[in-house]
C-alpha positions in Angstrom: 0.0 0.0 0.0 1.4 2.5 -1.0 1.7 7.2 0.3 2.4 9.9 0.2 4.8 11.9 2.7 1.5 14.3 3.1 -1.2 15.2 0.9 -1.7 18.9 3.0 -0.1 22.1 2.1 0.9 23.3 5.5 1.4 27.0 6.0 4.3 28.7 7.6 1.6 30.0 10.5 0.4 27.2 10.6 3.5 25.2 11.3 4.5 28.4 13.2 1.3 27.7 16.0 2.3 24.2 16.0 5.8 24.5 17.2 4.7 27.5 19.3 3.0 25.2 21.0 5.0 21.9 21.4 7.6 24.6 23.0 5.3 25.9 25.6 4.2 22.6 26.6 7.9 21.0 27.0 8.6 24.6 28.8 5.7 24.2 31.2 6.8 20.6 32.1 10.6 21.5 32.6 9.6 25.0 34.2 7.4 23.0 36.9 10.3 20.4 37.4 12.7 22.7 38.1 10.3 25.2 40.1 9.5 22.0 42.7 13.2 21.0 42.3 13.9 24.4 43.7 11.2 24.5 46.0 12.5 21.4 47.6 15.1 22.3 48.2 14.7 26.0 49.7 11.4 25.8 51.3 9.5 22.6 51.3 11.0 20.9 54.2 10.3 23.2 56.7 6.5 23.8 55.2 5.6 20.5 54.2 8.1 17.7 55.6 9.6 18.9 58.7 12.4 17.0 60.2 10.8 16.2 63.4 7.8 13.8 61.6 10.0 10.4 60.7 6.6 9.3 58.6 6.5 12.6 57.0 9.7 12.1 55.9 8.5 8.5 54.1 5.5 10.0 52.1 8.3 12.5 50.5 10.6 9.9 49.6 8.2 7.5 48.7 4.9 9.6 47.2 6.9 12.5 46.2 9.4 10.6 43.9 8.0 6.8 43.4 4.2 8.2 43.1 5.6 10.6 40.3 7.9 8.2 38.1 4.5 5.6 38.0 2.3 8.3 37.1 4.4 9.2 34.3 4.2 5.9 32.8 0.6 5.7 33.2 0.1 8.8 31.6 2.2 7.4 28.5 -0.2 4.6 28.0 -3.6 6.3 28.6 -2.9 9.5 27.0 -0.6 7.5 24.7 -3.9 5.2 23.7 -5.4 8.8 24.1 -3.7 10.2 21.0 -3.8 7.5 18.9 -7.4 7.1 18.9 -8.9 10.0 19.2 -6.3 12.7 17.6 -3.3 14.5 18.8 -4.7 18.2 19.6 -7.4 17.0 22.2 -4.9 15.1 24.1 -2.8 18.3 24.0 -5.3 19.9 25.4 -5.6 17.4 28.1 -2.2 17.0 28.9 -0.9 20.6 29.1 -4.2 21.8 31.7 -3.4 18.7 33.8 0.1 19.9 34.5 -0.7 23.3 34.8 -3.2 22.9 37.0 -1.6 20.7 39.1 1.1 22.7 39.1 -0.8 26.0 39.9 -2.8 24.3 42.9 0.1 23.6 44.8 0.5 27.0 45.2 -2.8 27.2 47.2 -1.7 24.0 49.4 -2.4 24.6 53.3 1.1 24.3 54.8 1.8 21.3 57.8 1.5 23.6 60.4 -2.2 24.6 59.5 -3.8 20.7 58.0 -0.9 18.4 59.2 -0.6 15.4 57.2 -2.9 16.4 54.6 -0.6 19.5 53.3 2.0 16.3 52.2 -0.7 14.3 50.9 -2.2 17.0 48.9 1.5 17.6 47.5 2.3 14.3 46.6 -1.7 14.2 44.8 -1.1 17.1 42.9 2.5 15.8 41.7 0.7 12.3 40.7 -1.6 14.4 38.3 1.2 16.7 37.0 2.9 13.0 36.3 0.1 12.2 34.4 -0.2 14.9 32.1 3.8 14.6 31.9 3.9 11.4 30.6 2.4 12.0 27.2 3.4 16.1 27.0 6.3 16.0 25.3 6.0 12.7 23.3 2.3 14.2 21.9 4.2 17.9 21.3 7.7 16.3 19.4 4.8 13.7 17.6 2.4 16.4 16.3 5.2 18.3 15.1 7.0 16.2 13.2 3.9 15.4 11.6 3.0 18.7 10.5 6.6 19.3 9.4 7.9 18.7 5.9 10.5 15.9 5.7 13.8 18.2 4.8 13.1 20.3 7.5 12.0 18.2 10.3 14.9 17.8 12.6 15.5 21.9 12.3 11.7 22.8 13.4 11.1 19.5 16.0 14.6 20.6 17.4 13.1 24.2 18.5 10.5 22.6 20.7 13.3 21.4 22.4 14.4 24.4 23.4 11.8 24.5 26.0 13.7 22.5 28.1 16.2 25.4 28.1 13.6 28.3 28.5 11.4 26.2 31.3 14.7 26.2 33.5 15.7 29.3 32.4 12.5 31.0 33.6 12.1 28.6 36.5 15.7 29.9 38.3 14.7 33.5 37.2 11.6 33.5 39.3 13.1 32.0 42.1 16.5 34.3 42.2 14.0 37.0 42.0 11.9 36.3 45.0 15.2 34.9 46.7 16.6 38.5 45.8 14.1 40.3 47.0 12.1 38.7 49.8 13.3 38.1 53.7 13.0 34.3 55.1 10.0 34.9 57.0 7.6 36.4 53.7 9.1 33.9 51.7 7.8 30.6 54.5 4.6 32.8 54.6 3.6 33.5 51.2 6.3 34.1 48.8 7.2 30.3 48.4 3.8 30.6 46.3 4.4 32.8 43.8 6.5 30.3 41.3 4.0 28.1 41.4 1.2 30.7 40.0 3.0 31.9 37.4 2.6 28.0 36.0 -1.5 29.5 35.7 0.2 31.8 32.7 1.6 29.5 30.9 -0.5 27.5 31.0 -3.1 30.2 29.7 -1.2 31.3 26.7 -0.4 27.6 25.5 -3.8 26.9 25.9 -5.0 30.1 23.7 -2.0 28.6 21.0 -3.6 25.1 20.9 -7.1 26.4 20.6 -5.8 27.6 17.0 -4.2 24.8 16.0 -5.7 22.0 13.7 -5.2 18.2 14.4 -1.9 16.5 12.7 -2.7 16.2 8.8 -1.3 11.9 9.8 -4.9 11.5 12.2 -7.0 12.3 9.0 -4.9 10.3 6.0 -4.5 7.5 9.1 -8.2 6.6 8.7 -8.1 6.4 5.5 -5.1 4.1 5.3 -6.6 1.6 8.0 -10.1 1.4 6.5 -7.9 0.4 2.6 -6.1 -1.8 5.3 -8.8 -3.4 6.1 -10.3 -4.3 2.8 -6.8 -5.5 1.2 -6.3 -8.1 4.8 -10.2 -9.2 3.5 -9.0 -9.6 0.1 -5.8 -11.3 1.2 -7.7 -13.9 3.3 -10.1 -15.1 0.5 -7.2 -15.8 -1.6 -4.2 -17.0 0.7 -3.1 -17.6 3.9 -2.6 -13.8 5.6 0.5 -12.9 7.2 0.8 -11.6 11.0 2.7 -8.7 12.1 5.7 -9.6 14.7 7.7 -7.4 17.0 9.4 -5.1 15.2 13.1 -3.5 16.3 11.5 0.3 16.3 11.1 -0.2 20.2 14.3 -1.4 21.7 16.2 0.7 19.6 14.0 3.7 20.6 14.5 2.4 24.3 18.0 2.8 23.4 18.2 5.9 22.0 16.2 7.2 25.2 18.1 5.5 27.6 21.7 7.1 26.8 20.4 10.5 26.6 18.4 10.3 30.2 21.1 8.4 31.8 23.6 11.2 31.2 20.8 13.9 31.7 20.4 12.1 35.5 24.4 12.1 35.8 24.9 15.2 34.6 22.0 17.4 35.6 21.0 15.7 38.8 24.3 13.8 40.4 27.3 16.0 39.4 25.4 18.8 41.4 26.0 16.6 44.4 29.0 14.9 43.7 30.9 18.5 43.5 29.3 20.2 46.6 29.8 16.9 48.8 33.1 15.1 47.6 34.7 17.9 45.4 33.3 20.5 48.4 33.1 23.1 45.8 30.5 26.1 46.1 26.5 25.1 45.5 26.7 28.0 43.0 29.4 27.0 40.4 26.5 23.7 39.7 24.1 25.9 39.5 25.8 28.4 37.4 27.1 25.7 34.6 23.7 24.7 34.3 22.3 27.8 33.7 25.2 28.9 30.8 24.5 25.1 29.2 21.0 25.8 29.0 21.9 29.0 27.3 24.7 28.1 24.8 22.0 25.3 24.4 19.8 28.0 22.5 22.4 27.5 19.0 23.4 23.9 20.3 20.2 22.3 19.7 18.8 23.6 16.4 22.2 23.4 14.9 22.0 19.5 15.6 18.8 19.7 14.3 19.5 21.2 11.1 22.6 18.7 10.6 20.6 15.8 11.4 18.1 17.0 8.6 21.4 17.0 6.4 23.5 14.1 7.0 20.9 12.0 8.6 20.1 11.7 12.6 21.0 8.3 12.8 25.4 9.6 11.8 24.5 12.0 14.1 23.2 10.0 16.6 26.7 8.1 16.3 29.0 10.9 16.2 27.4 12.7 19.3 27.4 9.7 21.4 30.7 7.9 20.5 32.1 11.8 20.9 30.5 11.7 24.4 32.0 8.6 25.3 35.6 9.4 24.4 35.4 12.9 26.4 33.6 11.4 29.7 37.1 10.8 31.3 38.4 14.0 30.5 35.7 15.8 31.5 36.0 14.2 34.6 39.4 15.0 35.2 38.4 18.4 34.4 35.5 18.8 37.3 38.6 16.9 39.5 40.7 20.3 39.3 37.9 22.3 41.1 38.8 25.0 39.1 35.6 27.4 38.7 36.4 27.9 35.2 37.7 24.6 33.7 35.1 22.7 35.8 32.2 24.9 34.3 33.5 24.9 30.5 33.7 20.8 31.0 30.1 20.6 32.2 28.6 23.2 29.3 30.7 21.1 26.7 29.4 17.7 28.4 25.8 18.4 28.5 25.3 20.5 24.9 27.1 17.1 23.8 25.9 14.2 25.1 22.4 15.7 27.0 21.1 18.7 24.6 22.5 17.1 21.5 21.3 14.1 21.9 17.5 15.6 23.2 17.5 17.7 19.6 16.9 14.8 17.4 15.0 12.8 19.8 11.3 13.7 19.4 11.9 13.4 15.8 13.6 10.2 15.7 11.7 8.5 17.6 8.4 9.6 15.5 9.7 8.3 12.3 11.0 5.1 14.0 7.1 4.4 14.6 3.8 4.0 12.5 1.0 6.2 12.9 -0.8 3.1 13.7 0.2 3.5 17.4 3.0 6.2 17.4 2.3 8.5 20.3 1.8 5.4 22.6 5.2 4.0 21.5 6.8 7.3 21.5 5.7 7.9 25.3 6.3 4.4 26.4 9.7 4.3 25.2 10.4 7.5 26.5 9.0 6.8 30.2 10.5 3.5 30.3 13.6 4.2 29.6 13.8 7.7 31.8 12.6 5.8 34.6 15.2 3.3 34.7 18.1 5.6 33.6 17.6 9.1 35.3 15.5 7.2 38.3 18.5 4.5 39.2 21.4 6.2 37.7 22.3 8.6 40.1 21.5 6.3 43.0 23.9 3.6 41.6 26.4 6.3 40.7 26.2 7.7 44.5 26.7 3.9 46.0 29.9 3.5 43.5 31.6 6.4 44.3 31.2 5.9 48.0 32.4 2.4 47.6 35.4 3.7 45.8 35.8 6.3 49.0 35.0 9.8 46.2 36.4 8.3 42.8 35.2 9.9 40.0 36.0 6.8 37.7 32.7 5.1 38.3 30.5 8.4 37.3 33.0 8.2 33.7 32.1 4.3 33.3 28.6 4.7 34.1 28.6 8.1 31.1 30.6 5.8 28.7 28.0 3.2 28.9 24.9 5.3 28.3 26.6 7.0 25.9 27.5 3.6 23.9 23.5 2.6 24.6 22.6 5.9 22.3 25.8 4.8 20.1 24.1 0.8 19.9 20.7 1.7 19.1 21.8 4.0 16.4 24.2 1.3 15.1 21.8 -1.1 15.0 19.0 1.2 13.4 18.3 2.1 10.3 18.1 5.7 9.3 14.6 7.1 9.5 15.5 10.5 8.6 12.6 12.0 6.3 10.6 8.4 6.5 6.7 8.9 5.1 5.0 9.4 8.7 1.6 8.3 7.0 3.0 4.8 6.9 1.2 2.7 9.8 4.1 -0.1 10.3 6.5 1.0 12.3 10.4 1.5 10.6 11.6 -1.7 11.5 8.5 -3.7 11.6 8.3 -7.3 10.1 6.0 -9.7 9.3 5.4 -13.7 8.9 4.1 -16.0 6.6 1.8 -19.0 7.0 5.4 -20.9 7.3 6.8 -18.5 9.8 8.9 -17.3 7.1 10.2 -13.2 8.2 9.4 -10.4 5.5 10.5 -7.0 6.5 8.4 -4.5 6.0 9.4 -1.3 3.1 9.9 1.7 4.6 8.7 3.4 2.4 11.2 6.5 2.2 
């Protein structure tokens, strides 16, 4: 059965509202991240978990994180489902006023002092149903855009709804330095801890308003018509021989792979190295801090620029230059950070993330869309994405922290445990074929096969 790449001319508003949109949700959910990350760390203790209350202390560890990570992954497969079945916009919809929301209510959460117990339980609640609408955000914002996006440019324009990660934690650490800037300990336990949290209501808002003008992915409406000429050629194909059965394709594990390297160094990186400099290194909280913030912005020409070149010499080569690159420099980045010098330690962080984090995030949303039909895409897409963050970014560091305090503050097992993600990314690619500017119309997945009455394999086209 054979398509077309699209039969919709898509205008350059049109495609503008789109990506306009896939980068406010992805800013929303890394703006909320980071606005609780800081929270946590600043204020919540003493007005949600204090010290004193040992079972406190459990529901954070356990409800806060754990609740949040299984949410996530039921969000993938509902809203997943969701997308596939009834469209991509209304799930958009869905997905971006869930986190919002959620995110916006825990600014009105009655502190411990005034509900007890119920001021944690609320939190961990609201953070379940911002996990929800997280697990399907991004996937559904990187799918519908690809979708809408014409093949020679889609790495360029999917790679700019990436850039929300950047602006989210951008925006997130500018609120917060300006309420820490300009507010005294006691306002800020009173009332100023709130403010972050509402300004979630606003972005929310204006993504909404965005989405409201968007129409659904031109792949929903050619997708019906491919399954219903589906349909009648598996009928034909019955009445005269033996059908064949679709089998598990390689699309998945080498989308889990491609997922896994760039969330295992996001959790080493982003999360760990933070820790592992202020408590073995003993180097000031705000040089961390401060290297994130410059990646995120030398991120702003790192990320389209991988886009673009993926669109050029294929994301899969670029896929295996970024990670194999990433892999060679994780000792010497080390040995960098191992100097404690302010400047060489924040030069080999910026270089390290824009490499083997950023880089690597630019030509995900993309890559992973053309590595699956529009038969089940966004429920693939998510599920590979949640899956493998979970495992990676939710175990890493905690394996990483064990090892180095094994090996009494070595930094060699944080390199080992970079190399291997990296070579995960490098793997998948290797193993992959390249789905740069594959027909997103098509309902197989890239890789998918199929069998004969004999059990005989016959891969399916991909139809590039």
């Amino acid at each position: 059965m054979e398509t077309k790449d699209t039969k919709y001319e898509i205008s350059t508003g049109e495609m503008a509202k789109v990506a306009a949109s896939g980068w406010l949700g992805t800013a929303m959910e890394f703006m909320d991240f980071q606005l609780y990350s800081l929270a946590a760390a600043i204020v919540f203790t003493e007005i949600f978990f204090p010290n004193t209350d040992p079972a406190i202390g459990l529901i954070m560890s356990m409800g806060t994180y754990g609740a949040g990570y299984v949410a996530r992954l039921v969000g993938a497969v509902v809203f997943g489902r969701m997308g596939d079945k009834v469209g991509r916009r209304t799930v958009l919809f869905v997905t971006i006023t869930l986190m919002g929301l959620a995110s916006t209510l825990i600014g009105f959460l009655p502190t411990y002092a005034e509900v007890g117990l119920l001021a944690p339980i609320g939190l961990v609640v609201l953070r379940i149903v911002q996990g929800l609408g997280a697990g399907a955000e991004i996937s559904g914002a990187g799918v519908m855009v690809a979708e809408f996006c014409r093949k020679k440019t889609r790495g360029f324009i999917g790679s700019l709804v990436c850039l929300g990660t950047s602006s989210g934690t951008l925006l997130a650490n500018l609120i917060w330095t300006i309420i820490l800037m300009n507010m005294d300990k006691a306002s800020l336990l009173a009332w100023g801890w709130r403010i972050p949290f509402y300004a979630s209501f606003v972005v929310m808002l204006v993504a909404i308003l965005i989405r409201l003008f968007v129409k659904e992915s031109p792949v929903m409406a050619e997708k019906k018509k491919l399954l219903l000429a589906e349909r009648q050629e598996t009928l034909a194909a019955e009445q005269e021989s033996a059908p064949t059965r679709k089998v598990a394709g390689k699309s998945f594990w080498v989308a889990l792979a491609l997922r896994f390297g760039q969330a295992g160094n996001s959790g080493l990186m982003q999360t760990y190295l933070a820790g592992f400099m202020v408590t073995v290194l003993a180097v000031q909280k705000t040089v961390a801090t401060d290297a994130n913030i410059i990646s995120s912005l030398v991120s702003f020409v790192t990320i389209p620029l991988v886009g673009y070149l993926g669109d050029k010499i294929g994301r899969r080569k670029m896929y295996m230059i970024l990670s194999l690159l990433m892999a060679v420099y994780a000792i010497p980045m080390m040995l960098l950070i191992e100097t404690k010098d302010t400047v060489l330690l924040t030069i080999a962080i910026v270089i390290g993330l824009n490499l083997g984090v950023q880089g690597l995030f630019a030509m995900e949303n993309v890559t992973l869309t053309e590595l699956f039909g529009a038969r089940n895409r966004m429920t693939m897409v998510s599920l590979a994405k949640e899956i493998a963050g979970l495992v990676a970014t939710g175990f890493g560091p905690i394996i990483a922290a064990a090892a180095v305090s094994s090996m009494t503050g070595s930094w060699i097992p944080v390199a080992i445990m970079i190399i291997v993600f990296s070579l995960s990314s490098f793997m998948g690619a290797w193993i992959s074929e390249d789905v740069t500017g594959r027909d997103l119309n098509i309902l197989e997945d890239a890789m998918a096969e199929h069998t004969d009455e004999y059990g005989e394999l016959h891969p399916h086209k991909m139809g590039i």
